[in-house]
C-alpha positions in Angstrom: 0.0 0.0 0.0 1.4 3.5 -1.3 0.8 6.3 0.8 0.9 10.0 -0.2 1.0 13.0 2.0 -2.4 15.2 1.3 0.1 18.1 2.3 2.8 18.1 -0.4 2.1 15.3 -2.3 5.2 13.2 -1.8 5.3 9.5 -0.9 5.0 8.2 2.8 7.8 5.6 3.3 7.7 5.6 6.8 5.5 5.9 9.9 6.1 6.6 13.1 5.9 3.3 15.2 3.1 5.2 17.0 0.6 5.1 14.4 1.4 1.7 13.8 0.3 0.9 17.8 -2.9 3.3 17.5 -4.7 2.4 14.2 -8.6 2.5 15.2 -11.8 3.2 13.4 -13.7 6.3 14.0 -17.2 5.3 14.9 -18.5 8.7 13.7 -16.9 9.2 10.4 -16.3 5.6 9.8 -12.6 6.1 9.0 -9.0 4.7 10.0 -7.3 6.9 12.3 -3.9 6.7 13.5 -2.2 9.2 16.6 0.8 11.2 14.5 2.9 12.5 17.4 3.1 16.6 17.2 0.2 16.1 14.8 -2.8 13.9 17.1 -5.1 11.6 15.5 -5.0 11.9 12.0 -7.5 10.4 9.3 -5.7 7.8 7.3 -7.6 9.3 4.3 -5.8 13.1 5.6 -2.5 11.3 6.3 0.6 13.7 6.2 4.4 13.1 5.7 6.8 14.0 9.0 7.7 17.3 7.4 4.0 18.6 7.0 3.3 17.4 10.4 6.3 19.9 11.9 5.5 22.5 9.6 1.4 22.7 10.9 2.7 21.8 14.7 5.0 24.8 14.4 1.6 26.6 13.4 -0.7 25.5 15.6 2.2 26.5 18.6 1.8 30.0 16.9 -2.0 30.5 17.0 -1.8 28.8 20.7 0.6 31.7 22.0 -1.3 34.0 19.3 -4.9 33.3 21.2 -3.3 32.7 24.1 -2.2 37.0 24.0 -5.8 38.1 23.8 -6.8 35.7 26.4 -4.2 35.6 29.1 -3.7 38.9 31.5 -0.2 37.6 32.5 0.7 37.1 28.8 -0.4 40.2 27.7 1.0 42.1 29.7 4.6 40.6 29.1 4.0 41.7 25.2 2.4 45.2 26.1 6.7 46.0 27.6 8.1 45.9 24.8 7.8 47.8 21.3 6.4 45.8 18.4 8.8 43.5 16.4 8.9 41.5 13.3 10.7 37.9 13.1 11.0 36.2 9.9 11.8 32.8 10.8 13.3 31.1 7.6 13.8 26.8 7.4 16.8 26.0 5.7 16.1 22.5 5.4 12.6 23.4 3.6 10.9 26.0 1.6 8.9 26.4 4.8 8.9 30.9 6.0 7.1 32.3 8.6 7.0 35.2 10.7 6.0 36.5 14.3 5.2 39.9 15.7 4.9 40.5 19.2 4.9 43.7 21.1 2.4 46.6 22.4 0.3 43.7 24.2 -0.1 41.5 20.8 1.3 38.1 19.5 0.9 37.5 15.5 1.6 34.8 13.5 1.5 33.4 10.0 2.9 31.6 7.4 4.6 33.5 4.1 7.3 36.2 3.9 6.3 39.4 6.3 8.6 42.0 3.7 11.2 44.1 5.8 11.5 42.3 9.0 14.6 43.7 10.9 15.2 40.5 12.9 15.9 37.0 10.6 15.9 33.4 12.2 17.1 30.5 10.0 17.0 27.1 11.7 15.9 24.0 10.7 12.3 23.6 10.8 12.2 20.6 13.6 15.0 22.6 15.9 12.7 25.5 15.9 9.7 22.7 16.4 10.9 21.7 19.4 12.3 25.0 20.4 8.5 25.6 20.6 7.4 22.8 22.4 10.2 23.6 25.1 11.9 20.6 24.3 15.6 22.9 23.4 16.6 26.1 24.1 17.2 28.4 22.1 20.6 29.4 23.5 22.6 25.9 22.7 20.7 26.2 19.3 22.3 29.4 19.1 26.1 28.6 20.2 25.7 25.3 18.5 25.3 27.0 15.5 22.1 25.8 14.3 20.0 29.1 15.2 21.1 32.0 13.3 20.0 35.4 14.2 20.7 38.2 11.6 19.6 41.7 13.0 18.8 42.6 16.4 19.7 40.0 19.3 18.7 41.8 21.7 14.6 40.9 20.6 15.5 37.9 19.6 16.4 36.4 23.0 13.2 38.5 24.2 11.6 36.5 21.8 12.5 32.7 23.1 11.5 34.6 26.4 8.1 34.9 25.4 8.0 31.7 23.8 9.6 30.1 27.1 6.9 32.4 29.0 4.1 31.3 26.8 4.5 27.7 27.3 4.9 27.7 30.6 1.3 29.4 31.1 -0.2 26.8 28.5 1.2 23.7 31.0 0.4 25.7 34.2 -3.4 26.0 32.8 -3.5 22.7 31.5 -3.5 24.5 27.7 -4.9 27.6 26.7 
């Protein structure tokens, strides 16, 4: 049986030994389902390669911390200290953009090119996965080399702040 991402097209050669372990039926759309790690319970008809499933769990982290800034006092405060910034966060390892504004109380996210951002961030797009998850920091991505910041460092480590900041209120809440 072939199987081919509904995401970019490309073949599925592998699965993650998870989905393997967790293929059920869904009694209320009558359809194979398997758990996909960063990406839950996935349709088998919806399946998606390892790479889409990083690129829409880096997404979904976005719109998390972006709801999460009109919902959360705490976190909302945190953005309204500091002046509004753009981040262009550019995968090396995929044709895979996106940016992030924070500042003056907001967080804003989305997928694309955002055109004159002063701050750059190019690391591949499962470092900056599980930079998001909380799973590395951003500093030994940095001094290892595979986080590289062009333009102001000063709002980029504010940045990993409020990502660091943001996750932490999402598992103190039990999500947001």
């Amino acid at each position: 049986m072939n199987l081919t991402c509904t995401g970019c097209g490309n073949e599925i050669e592998t699965l993650p030994i998870q989905c393997a372990h967790s293929l059920s039926k869904n009694t209320e759309t009558n359809q194979m389902e398997c758990y996909m790690e960063n990406c839950g319970v996935i349709s088998i008809n919806e399946f998606i390669c390892e790479n889409c499933c990083t690129k829409r769990n880096i997404m979904k982290l976005n719109k998390t911390f972006e709801r999460l800034s009109s919902e959360n006092e705490e976190f909302k405060e945190e953005l309204a200290f500091f002046d509004k910034n753009i981040i262009q966060i550019n995968t090396p390892d995929s044709d895979f953009k996106f940016w992030v504004e924070f500042g003056k109380g907001v967080y804003l996210c989305d997928k694309g090119v955002k055109d004159d951002a002063p701050i750059t961030f190019i690391i591949p797009k499962k470092n900056m996965n599980l930079i998001l998850e909380g799973k590395l920091e951003a500093f030994d991505e940095f001094f290892s080399g595979n986080l590289k910041i062009e333009g102001d460092l000063q709002y980029g480590i504010v940045f990993f702040d409020i990502v660091k900041l943001a996750s932490e209120i999402i598992n103190e809440t039990g999500g947001a």
